[in-house]
C-alpha positions in Angstrom: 45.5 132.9 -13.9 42.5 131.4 -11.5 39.1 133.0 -11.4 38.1 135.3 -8.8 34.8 134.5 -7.0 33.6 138.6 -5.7 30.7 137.4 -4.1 30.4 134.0 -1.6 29.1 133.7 1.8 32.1 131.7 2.8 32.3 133.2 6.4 31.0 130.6 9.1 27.8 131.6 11.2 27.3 135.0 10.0 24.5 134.3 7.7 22.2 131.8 5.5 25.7 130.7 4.6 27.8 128.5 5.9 27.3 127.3 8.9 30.2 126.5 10.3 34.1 126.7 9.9 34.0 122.8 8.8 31.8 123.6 6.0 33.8 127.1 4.6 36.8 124.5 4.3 34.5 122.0 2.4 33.9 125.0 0.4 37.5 126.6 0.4 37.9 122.9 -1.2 35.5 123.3 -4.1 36.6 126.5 -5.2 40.2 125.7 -5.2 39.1 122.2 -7.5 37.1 124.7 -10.0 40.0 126.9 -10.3 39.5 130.2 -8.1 42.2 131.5 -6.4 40.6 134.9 -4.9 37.5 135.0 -3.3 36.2 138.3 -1.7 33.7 137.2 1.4 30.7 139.3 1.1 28.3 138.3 4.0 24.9 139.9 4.3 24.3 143.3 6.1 20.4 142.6 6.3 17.6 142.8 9.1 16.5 139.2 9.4 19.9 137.4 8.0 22.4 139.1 10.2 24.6 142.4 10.4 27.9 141.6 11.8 30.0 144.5 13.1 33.7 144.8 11.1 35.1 143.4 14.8 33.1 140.1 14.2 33.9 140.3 9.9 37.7 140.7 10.4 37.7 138.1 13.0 36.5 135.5 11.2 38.0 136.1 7.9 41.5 135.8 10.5 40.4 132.4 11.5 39.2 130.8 8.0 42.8 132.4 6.9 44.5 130.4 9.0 42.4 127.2 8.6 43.1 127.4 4.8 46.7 128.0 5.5 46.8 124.8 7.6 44.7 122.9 5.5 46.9 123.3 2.3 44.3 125.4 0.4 46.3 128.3 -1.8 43.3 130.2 -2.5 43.0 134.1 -1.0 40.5 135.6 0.9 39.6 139.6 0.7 36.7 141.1 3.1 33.2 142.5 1.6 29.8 143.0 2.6 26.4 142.1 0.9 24.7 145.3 1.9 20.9 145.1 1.5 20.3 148.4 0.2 17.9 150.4 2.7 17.7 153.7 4.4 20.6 152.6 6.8 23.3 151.8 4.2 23.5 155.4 3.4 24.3 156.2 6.9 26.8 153.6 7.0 28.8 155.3 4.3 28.5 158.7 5.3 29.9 157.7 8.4 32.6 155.9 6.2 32.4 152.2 8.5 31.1 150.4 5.4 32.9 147.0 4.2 33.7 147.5 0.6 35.2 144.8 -1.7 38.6 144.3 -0.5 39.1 147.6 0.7 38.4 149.5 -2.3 35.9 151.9 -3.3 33.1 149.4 -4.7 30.2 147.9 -2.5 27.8 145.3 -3.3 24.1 146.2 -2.9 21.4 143.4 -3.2 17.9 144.8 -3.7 14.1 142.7 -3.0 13.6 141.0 -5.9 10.4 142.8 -6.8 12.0 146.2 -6.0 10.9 148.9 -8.5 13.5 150.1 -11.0 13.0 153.7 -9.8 14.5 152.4 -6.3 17.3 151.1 -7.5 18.4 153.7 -9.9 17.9 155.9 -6.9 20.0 154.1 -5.0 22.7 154.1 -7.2 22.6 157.6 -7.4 23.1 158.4 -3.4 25.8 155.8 -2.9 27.5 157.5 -6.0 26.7 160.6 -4.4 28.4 159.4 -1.2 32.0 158.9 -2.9 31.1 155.1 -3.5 31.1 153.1 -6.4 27.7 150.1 -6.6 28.3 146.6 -7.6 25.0 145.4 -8.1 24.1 142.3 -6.9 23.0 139.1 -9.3 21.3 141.4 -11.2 19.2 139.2 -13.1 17.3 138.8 -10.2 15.5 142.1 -10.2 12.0 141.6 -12.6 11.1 145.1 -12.9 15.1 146.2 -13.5 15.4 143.4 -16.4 12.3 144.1 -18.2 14.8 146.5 -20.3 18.1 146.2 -20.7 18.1 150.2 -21.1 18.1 150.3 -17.7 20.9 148.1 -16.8 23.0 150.3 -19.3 21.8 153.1 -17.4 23.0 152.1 -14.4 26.7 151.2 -15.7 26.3 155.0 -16.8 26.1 156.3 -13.7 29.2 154.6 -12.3 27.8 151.1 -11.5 29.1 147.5 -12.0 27.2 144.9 -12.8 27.2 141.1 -11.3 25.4 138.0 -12.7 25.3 134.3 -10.7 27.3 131.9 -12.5 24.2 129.4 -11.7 22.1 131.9 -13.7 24.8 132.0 -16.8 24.1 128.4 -17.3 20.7 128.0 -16.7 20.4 125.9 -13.0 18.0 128.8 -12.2 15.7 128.1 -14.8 15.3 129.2 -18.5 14.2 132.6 -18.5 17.1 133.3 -16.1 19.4 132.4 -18.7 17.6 133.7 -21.6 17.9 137.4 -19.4 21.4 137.0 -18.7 22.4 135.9 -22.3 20.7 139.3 -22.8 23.3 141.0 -20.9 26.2 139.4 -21.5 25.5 139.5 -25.4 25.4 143.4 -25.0 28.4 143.2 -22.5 26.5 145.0 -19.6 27.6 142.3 -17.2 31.5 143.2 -15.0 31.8 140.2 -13.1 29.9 136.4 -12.7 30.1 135.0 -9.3 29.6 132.0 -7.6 27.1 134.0 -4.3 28.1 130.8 -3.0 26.3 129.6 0.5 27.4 126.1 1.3 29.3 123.1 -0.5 26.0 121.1 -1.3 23.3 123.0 -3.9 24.9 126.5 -3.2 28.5 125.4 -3.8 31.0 127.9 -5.3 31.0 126.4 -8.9 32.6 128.0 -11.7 34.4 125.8 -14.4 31.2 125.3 -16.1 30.0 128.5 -16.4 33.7 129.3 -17.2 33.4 126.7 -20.2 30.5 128.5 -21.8 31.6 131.8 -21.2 34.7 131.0 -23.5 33.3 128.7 -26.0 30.2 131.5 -26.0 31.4 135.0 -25.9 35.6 134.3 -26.4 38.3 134.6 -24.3 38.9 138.5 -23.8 35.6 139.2 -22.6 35.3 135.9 -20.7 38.2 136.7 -19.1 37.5 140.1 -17.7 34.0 138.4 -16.1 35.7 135.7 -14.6 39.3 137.7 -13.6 40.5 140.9 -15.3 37.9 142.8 -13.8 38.1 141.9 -10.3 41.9 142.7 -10.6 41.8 146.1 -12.3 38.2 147.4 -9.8 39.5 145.6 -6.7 43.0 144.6 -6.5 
């Protein structure tokens, strides 16, 4: 079975990712060669990087379809929504027009990188509260959440998922990102590793390495639910 990729900003001219529908094929391309067959597009819903309306989402996940179709590439796409969590997420899911990961009952929430771990444990608790489920975000890139992994077990308590980069998993974000996530995974706090893809050049939706080492590293049954199993049984 091919990986699933639940977090890429493969939808063209929507956010920092791509940029047009030229370069989500280049991409479409890429993940296909590293072996994903389901990718869930999950463009940002932040001030600053955009905030698409669910017209504009559907539309173009319609169109890069139909590219894919015509250009050959047998890969799936689902709809999702990189929600930067902030007083106006909540009152997108109370009024029930939030994009969750392929039309389930998960959304992803990103958080600022310094963001106290207070915050986010708040936050976690009022989208719960809201009939949600959290997926949070490349975790490993919140300093004041990792400084225990207490808290990231916490957080799976309360109903959340977990998602770490596969860029982080083997280490092109720098050593102590990899020495956190090892952490995590070695624990098994970590659901899913994605690709948070955003282009087919530095941000390119590689996974057969990361795939490699999660096998050789932490065996096949728990390797598999990252990279697959997971996604399937939460999303599908």
């Amino acid at each position: 079975m091919g990986y699933i990729d639940v977090h890429s900003h493969i939808l063209p001219g929507l956010d920092d990712g791509s940029r047009s529908i030229e370069q989500s094929v280049e991409m479409l391309r890429i993940a296909w060669e590293e072996g994903i067959t389901k990718i869930i597009a999950t463009p940002h819903n932040m001030p600053g990087k955009g905030c698409p309306t669910i017209e504009v989402l559907e539309e173009r996940l319609i169109q890069l379809r139909t590219v894919a179709e015509n250009a050959g590439i047998d890969i799936e796409l689902y709809l999702g929504t990189e929600y930067y969590y902030r007083e106006e997420v909540s009152e997108i899911l109370e009024r029930e027009d939030a994009v969750t990961m392929a039309g389930s009952e998960y959304v992803l929430l990103e958080f600022n990188p310094l963001e106290e771990r207070s915050y986010i444990l708040n936050a976690v608790r009022d989208v719960y509260s809201l009939g949600y489920n959290p997926v949070i975000a490349h975790v490993e890139r919140y300093e004041q959440l990792m400084k225990k992994k207490e808290d990231i077990a916490a957080l799976k308590n309360m109903g959340a998922l977990i998602q770490v980069n596969a860029s982080s998993v083997i280490g092109d974000n720098g050593y102590r990102c990899k020495r956190d996530v090892k952490k995590l995974l070695k624990e098994h706090l970590v659901d899913f590793v994605a690709t948070d893809a955003h282009s087919a050049g530095h941000r390119a939706p590689r996974m057969e390495k990361c795939a490699a080492y999660l096998y050789k590293r932490y065996g096949q049954e728990y390797a598999e639910a990252l990279l697959f199993k997971n996604a399937e049984k939460y999303f599908f």
